[in-house]
C-alpha positions as CSV (number, residue, x, y, z in Angstrom):
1,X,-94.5,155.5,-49.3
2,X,-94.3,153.1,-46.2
3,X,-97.7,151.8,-46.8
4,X,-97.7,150.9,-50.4
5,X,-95.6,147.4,-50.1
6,X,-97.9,146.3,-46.8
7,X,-101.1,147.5,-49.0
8,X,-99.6,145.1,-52.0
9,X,-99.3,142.6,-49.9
10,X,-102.6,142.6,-48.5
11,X,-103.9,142.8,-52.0
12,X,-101.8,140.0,-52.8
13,X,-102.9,137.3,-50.0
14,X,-106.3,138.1,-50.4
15,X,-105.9,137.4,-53.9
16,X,-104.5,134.2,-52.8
17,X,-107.0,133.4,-50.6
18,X,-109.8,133.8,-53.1
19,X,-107.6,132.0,-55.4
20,X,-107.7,129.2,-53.1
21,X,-111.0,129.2,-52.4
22,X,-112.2,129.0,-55.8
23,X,-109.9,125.9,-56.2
24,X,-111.5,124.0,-53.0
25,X,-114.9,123.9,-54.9
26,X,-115.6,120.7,-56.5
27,X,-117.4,121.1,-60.2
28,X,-119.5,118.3,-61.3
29,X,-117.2,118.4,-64.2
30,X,-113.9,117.0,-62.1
31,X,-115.8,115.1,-60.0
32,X,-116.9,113.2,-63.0
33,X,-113.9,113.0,-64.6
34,X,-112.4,111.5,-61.0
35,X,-114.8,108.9,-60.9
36,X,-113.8,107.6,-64.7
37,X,-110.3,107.6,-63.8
38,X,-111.3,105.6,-60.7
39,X,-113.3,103.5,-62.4
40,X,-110.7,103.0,-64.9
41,X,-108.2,102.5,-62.1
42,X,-110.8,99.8,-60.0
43,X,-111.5,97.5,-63.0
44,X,-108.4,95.9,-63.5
45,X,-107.9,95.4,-60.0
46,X,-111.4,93.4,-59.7
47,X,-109.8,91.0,-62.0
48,X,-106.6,90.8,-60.2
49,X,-108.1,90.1,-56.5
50,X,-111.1,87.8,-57.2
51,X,-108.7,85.5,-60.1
52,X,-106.8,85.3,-56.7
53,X,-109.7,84.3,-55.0
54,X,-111.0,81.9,-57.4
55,X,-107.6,80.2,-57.4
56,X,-108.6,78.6,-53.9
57,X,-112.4,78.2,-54.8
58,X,-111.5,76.3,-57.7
59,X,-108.7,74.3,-55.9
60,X,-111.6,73.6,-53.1
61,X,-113.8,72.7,-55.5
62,X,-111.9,70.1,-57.1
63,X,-110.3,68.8,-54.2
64,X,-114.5,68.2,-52.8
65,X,-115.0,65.7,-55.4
66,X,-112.7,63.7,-54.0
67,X,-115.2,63.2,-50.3
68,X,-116.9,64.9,-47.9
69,X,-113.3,64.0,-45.8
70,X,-111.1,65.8,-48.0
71,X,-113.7,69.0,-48.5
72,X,-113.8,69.6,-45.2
73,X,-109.8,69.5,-44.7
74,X,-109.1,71.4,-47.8
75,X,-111.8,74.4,-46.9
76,X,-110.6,74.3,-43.2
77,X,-106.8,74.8,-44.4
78,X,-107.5,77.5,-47.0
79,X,-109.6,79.2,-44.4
80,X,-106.7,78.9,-41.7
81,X,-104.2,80.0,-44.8
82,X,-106.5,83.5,-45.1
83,X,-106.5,83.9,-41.4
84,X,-102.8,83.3,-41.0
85,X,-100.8,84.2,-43.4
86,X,-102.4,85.1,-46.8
87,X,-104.7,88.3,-45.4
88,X,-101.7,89.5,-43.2
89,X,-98.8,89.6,-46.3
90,X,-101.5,90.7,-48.5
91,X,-102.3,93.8,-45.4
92,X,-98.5,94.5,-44.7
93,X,-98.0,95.0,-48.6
94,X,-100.7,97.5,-48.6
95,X,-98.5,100.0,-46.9
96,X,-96.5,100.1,-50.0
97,X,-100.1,102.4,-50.6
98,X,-98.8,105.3,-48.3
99,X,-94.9,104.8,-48.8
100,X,-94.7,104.1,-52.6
101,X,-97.9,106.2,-53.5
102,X,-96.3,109.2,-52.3
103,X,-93.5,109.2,-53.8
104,X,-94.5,108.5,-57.3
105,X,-96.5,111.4,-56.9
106,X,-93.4,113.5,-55.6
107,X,-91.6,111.4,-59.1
108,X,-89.1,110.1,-56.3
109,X,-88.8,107.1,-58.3
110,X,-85.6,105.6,-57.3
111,X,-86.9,105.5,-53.9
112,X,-90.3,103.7,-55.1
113,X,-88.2,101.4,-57.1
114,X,-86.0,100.5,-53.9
115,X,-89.3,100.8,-51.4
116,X,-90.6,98.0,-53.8
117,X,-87.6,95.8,-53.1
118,X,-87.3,95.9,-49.4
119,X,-91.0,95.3,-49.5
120,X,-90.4,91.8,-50.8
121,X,-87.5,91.4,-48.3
122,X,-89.2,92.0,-45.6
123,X,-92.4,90.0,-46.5
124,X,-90.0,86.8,-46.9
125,X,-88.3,87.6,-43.5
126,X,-91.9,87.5,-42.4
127,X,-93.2,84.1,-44.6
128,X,-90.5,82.6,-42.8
129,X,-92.2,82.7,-39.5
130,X,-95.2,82.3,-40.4
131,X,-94.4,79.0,-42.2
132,X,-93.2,77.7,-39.2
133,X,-96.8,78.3,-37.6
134,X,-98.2,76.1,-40.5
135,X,-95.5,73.8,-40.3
136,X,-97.2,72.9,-36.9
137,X,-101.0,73.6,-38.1
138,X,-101.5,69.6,-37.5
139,X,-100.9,69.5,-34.2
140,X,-102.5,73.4,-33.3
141,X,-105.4,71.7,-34.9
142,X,-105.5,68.5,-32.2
143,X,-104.9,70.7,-29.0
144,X,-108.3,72.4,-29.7
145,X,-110.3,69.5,-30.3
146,X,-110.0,69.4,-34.4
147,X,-111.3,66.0,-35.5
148,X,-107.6,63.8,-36.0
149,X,-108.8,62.5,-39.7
150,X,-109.9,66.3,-40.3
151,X,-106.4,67.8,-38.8
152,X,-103.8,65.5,-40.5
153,X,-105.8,66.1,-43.7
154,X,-105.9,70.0,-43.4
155,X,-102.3,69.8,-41.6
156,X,-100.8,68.4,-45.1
157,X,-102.6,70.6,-47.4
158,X,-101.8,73.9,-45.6
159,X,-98.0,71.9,-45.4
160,X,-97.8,72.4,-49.1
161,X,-99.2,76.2,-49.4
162,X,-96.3,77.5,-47.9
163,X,-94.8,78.0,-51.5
164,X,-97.7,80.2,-51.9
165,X,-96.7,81.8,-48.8
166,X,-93.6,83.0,-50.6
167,X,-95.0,83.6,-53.5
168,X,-97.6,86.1,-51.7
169,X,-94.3,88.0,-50.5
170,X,-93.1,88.4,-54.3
171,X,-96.0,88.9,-55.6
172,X,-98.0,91.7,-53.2
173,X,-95.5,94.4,-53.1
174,X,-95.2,93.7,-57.1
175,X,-99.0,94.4,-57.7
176,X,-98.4,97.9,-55.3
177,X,-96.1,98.8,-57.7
178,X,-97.8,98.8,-60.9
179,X,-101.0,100.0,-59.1
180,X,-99.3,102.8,-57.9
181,X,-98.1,103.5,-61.5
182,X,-101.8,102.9,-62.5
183,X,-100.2,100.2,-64.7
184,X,-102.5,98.1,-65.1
185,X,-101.9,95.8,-68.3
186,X,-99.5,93.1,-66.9
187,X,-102.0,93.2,-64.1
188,X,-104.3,92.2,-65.8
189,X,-102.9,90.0,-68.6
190,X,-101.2,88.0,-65.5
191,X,-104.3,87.1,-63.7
192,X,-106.3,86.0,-66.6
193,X,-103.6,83.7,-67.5
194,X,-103.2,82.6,-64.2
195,X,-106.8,81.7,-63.9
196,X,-106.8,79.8,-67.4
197,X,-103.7,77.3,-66.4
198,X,-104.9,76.7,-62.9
199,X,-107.9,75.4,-63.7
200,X,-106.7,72.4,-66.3
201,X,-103.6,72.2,-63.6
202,X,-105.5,71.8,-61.0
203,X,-108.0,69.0,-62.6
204,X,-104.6,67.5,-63.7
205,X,-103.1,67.7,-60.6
206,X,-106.1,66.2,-57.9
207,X,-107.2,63.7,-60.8
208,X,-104.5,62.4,-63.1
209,X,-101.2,62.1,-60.8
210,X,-102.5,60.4,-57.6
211,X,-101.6,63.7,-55.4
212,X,-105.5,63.7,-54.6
213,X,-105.5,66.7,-52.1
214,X,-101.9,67.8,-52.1
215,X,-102.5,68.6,-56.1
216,X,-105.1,71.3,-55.4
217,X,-102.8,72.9,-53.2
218,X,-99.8,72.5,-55.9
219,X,-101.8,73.7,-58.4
220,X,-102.2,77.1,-56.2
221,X,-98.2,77.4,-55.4
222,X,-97.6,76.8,-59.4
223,X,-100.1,79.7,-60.2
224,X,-99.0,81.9,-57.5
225,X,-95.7,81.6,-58.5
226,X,-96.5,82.3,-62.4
227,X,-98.5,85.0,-61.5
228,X,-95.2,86.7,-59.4
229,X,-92.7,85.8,-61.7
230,X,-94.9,86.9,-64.8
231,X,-95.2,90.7,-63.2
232,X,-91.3,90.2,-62.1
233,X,-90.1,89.9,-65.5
234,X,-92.7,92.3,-66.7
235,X,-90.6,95.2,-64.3
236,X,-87.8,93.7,-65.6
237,X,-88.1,94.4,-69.3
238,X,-91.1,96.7,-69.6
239,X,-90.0,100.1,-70.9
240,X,-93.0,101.2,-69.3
241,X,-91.5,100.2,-66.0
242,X,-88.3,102.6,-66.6
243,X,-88.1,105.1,-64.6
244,X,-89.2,103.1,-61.5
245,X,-86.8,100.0,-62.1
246,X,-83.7,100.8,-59.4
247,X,-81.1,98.1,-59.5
248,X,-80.8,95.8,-56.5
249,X,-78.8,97.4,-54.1
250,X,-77.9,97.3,-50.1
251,X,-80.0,100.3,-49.9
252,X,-83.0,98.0,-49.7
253,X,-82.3,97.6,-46.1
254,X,-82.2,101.5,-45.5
255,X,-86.2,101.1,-45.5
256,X,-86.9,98.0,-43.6
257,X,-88.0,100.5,-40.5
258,X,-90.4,102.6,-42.6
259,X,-91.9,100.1,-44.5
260,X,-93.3,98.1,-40.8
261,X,-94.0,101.3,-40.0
262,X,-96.8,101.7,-42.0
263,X,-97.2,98.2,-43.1
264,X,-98.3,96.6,-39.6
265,X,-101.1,99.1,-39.2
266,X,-102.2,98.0,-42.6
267,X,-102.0,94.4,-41.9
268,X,-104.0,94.4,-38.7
269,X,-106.4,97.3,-39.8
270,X,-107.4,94.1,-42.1
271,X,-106.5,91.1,-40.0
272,X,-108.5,92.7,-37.5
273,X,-111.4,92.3,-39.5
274,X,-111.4,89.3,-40.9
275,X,-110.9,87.8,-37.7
276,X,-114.0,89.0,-36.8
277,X,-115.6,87.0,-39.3
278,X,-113.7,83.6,-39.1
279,X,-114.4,84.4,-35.4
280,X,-118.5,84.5,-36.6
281,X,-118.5,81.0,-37.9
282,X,-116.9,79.2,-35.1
283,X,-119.1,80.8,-32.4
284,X,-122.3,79.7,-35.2
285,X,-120.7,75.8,-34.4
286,X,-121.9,76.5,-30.6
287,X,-125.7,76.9,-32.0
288,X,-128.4,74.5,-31.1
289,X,-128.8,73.7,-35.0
290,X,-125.0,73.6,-36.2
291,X,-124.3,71.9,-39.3
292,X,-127.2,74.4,-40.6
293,X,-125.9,77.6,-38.8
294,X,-122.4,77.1,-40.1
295,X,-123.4,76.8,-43.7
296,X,-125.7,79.6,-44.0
297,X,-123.2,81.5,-42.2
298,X,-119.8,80.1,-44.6
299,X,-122.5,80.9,-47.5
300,X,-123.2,84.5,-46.5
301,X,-119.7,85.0,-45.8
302,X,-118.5,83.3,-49.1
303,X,-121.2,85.7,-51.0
304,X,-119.5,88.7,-49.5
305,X,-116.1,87.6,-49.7
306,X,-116.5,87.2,-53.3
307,X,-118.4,90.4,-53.8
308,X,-115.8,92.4,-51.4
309,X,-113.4,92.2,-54.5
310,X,-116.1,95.4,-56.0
311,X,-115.4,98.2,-53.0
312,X,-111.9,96.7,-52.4
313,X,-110.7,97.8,-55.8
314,X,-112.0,100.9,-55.4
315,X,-110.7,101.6,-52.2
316,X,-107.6,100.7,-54.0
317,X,-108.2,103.1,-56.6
318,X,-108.8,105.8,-54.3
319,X,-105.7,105.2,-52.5
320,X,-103.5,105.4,-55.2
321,X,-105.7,108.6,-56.7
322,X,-104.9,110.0,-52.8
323,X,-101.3,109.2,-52.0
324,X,-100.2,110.4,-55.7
325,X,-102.0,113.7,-55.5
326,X,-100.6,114.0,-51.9
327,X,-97.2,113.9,-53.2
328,X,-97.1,115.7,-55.6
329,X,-98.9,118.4,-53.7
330,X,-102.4,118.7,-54.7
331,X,-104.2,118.7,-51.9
332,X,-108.2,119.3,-53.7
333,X,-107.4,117.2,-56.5
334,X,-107.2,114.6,-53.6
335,X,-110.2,115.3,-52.0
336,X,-112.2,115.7,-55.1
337,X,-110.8,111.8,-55.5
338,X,-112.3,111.2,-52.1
339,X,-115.8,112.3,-52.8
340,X,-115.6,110.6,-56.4
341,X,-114.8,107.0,-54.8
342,X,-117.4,107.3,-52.5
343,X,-119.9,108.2,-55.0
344,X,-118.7,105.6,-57.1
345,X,-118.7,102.8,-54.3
346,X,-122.2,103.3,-52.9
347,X,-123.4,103.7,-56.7
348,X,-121.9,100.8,-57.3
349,X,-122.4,98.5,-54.2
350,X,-126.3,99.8,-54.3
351,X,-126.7,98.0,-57.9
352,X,-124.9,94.8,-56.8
353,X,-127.1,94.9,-53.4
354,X,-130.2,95.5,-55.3
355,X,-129.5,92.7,-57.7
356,X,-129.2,90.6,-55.0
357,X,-132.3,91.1,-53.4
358,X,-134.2,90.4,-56.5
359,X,-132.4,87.4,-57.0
360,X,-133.5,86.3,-52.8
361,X,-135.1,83.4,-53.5
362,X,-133.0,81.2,-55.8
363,X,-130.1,82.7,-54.6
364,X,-129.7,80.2,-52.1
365,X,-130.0,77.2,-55.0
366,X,-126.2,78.1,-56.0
367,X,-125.3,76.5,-52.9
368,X,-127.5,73.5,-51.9
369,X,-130.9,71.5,-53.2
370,X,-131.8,71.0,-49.5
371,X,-135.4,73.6,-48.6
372,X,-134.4,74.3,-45.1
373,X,-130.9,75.7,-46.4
374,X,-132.8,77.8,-49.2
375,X,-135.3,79.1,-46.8
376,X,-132.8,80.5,-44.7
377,X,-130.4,82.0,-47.5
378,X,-133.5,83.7,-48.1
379,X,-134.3,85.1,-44.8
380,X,-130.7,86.0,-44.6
381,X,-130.2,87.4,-48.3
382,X,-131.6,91.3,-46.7
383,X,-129.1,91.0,-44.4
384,X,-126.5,90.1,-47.0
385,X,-127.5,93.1,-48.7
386,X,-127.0,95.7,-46.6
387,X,-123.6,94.0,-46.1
388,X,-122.8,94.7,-49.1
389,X,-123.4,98.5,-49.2
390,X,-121.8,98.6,-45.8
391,X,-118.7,97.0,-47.1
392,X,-118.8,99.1,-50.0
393,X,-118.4,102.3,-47.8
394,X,-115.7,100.6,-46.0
395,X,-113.4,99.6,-48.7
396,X,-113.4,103.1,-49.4
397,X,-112.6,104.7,-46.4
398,X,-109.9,101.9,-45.5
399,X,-108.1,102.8,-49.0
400,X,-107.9,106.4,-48.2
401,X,-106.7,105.8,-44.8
402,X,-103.9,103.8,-46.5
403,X,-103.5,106.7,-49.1
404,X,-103.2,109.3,-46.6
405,X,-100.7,106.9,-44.0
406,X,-102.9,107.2,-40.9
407,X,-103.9,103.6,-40.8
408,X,-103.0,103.3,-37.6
409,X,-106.5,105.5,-36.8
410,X,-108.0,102.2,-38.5
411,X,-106.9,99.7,-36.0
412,X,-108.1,101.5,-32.8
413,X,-111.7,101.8,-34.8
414,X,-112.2,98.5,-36.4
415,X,-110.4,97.0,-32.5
416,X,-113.4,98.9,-30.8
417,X,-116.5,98.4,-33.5
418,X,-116.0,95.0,-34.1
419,X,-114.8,93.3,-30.8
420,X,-116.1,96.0,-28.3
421,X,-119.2,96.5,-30.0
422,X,-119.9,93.8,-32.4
423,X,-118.9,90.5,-31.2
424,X,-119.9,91.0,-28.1
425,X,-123.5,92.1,-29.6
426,X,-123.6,89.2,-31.7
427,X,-123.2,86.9,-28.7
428,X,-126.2,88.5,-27.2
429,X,-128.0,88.4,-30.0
430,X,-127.3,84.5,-30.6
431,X,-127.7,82.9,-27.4
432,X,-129.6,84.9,-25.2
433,X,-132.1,86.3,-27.7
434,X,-131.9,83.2,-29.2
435,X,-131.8,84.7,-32.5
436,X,-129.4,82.4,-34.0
437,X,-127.3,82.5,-36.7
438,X,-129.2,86.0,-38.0
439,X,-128.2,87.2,-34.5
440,X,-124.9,86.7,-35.2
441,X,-124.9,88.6,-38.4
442,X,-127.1,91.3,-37.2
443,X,-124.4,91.9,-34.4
444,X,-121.1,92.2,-36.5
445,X,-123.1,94.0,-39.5
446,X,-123.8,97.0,-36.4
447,X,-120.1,96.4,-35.6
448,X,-119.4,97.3,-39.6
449,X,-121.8,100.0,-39.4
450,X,-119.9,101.7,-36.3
451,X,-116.6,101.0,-38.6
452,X,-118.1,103.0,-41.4
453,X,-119.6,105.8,-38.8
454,X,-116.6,106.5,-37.2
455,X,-113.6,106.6,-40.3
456,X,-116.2,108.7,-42.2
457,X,-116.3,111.0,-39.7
458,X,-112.3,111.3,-39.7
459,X,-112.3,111.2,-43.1
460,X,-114.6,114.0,-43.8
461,X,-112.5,115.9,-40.9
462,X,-109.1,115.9,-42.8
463,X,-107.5,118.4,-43.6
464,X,-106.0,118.5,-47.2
465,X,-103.9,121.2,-47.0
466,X,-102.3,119.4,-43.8
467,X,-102.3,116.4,-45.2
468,X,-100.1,117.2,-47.9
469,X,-97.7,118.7,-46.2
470,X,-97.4,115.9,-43.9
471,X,-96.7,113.9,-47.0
472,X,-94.0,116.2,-48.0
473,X,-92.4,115.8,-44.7
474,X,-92.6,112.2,-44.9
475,X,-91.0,112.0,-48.4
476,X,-88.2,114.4,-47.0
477,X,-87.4,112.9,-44.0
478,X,-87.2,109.5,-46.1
479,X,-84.5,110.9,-48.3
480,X,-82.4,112.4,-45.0
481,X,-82.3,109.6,-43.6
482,X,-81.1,107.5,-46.6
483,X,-78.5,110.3,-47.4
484,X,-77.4,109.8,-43.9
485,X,-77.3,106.5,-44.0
486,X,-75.1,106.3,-47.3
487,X,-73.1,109.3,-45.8
């Protein structure tokens, strides 16, 4: 009689086990199913991050019609506005990925609601000092060497982004929370109207008032700012935005600790590479050859900059697909979302890379009449290629690194492939094998390539199961501490 109970619980966990084994294999029939929801997920968000994009490229463009003078100072400030402060909101605010993502998928929504909130607070706190950097950008830009027609120009023009700075704040954490809600119509609906006023506002602006450079950067705070206050009164009123929408409260300041916890290992997970790219084009004006160097270099840079918008809405995707599932406790269903993004990505990325190799030799005509700049868009369009499948298996694995909350794996990798391994590759490759500007890319493209190596290896190495407890740990120690707090 003894043995019965312990023999029905043998049978019982080894029905279990098989039970959970025959969950953990991934049919062709979910893994398909992922990748539409993925793809349904990614779509919108292309929109949202290249009409972002094209707000500066439009802004630039405009602004270059007014001489080669004002160009120059406009692309130099817009390029020191990414490096600075547009990059490092838009990285802190992907934490909101680990924190908010979670708890939507554990339907904690009063605590999304108020993560969203002291998201923006904290993202002003931080606007705040980094307005004060570009508030001084004129004069950083005369202590190294910047030409003083070049730095006064670029000084003024970042002078007046700083509303977009703010804007950035507002807006960010605002786009977390409707991706994390896989919300996607004001997303959507806001960017394409942003990018149809900001182009007659912007002509406007440089052309018809007499502003000349300062109205290409106006024209960027006033569609920033309509894009942020567009998806504010969306949360607002939205009934679709219910059960999310928390009112403002002094809990907002409960969360400040969490949300840098996991936001400052986002921001310099991306900071860190982008540097590493900026970094690319200043060592290309030390070449024998310059002016060329720099230009081929800003044009293969520009190509996957603009392309980069592809894998990092899918990473996006997958991050929110991740962090829900996590939450709410469903471990496969997250890793089947895992192997669907990165089919998807490399799918993807392969076509894009593909179409640009075909198009390699009037590709570089998009950017300049001149032969010797074609000829060399050419020999570097291969390159350019495999940058872009590279990149596409990055965005990936940087979104589910968000999703899951160890983002702080991400900085120790991309710290040691691109300035351990890459940079200092590239130097070699540029001035002692006197490969030039292809040298330079070859080096950070096997810095990328390390990237890729080493957070695929961690992320096929994770442990679901784990993971999702760890998640559940997370989300209840968020809401002991809060209780404490109120307590």
């Amino acid at each position: 009689m003894n043995m019965e109970p312990n023999q029905t619980e043998q049978k019982t966990e080894k029905y279990e086990d098989n039970n959970h084994h025959q969950q953990q294999r991934v049919t062709w029939g979910s893994l398909s199913e992922e990748m539409k929801m993925i793809s349904v997920i990614a779509g919108p968000i292309v929109v949202v991050f290249s009409s972002q994009y094209l707000l500066q490229v439009v802004a630039t463009m405009m602004v270059g019609h007014l001489g080669e003078l004002y160009l120059s100072s406009a692309g130099l400030a817009i390029s020191l506005a990414s490096v600075t402060g547009f990059s490092f909101i838009m990285g802190m605010a992907s934490g909101l990925e680990t924190i908010c993502g979670q708890a939507y998928g554990a339907k904690q929504f009063k605590r999304f609601g108020i993560q969203t909130y002291t998201a923006i607070f904290s993202l002003v706190l931080v606007s705040c000092v980094l307005s004060l950097v570009w508030i001084n950008m004129e004069n950083i830009l005369l202590f190294v060497g910047q030409d003083p027609l070049i730095a006064h120009e670029a000084g003024k023009f970042i002078m007046w982004l700083i509303p977009s700075l703010f804007a950035y704040a507002v807006m960010h954490p605002l786009i977390r929370y409707f991706q994390m809600q896989s919300l996607f119509v004001p997303l959507f609906l806001s960017s394409c109207f942003t990018i149809c006023i900001h182009i007659p506002l912007c002509w406007a602006l440089v052309f018809k008032t007499g502003l000349s450079s300062v109205g290409g950067a106006l024209a960027i705070d006033i569609s920033n700012w309509s894009n942020a206050i567009f998806l504010g009164i969306y949360m607002k009123y939205s009934s679709t935005c219910a059960k999310t929408r928390t009112p403002i409260s002094s809990e907002l300041f409960q969360g400040i600790g969490e949300f840098f916890r996991y936001a400052i290992p986002s921001a310099v997970m991306i900071c860190l590479e982008v540097w590493s790219y900026e970094l690319l084009i200043l060592l290309s004006g030390l070449l024998p050859n310059p002016q060329l160097e720099t230009s081929i270099l800003s044009v293969c840079l520009d190509t996957l900059t603009t392309l980069y918008s592809i894998p990092f809405a899918i990473g996006a995707a997958a991050s929110t697909r991740v962090s829900n599932e996590l939450g709410a406790g469903n471990p496969h269903v997250a890793r089947v979302a895992v192997i669907a993004s990165m089919s998807l990505a490399v799918v993807v990325t392969s076509v894009v890379s593909g179409t640009l190799f075909t198009c390699r030799h009037i590709y570089g005509y998009v950017f300049s009449n001149e032969q010797e700049v074609i000829d060399y868009v050419t020999l570097m369009a291969p390159l350019v290629c495999i940058s872009v499948i590279l990149d596409g298996v990055q965005g990936v694995v940087t979104g589910i690194a968000r999703g899951c909350g160890w983002q702080h794996l991400g900085v120790y990798v991309n710290l040691g492939a691109f300035y351990l391994c890459g940079i200092p590759l590239a130097i070699a490759l540029a001035f002692w094998v006197k490969l030039g500007g292809k040298g330079l890319w070859i080096g950070i493209q096997v810095g990328a390539f390390v990237q890729n190596v080493v957070l695929s290896i961690i992320t096929s190495c994770i442990n679901w199961e784990q993971q999702a407890v760890k998640a559940r740990e997370r989300l209840q120690d968020g809401e002991s501490s809060t209780d404490n707090k109120l307590v």
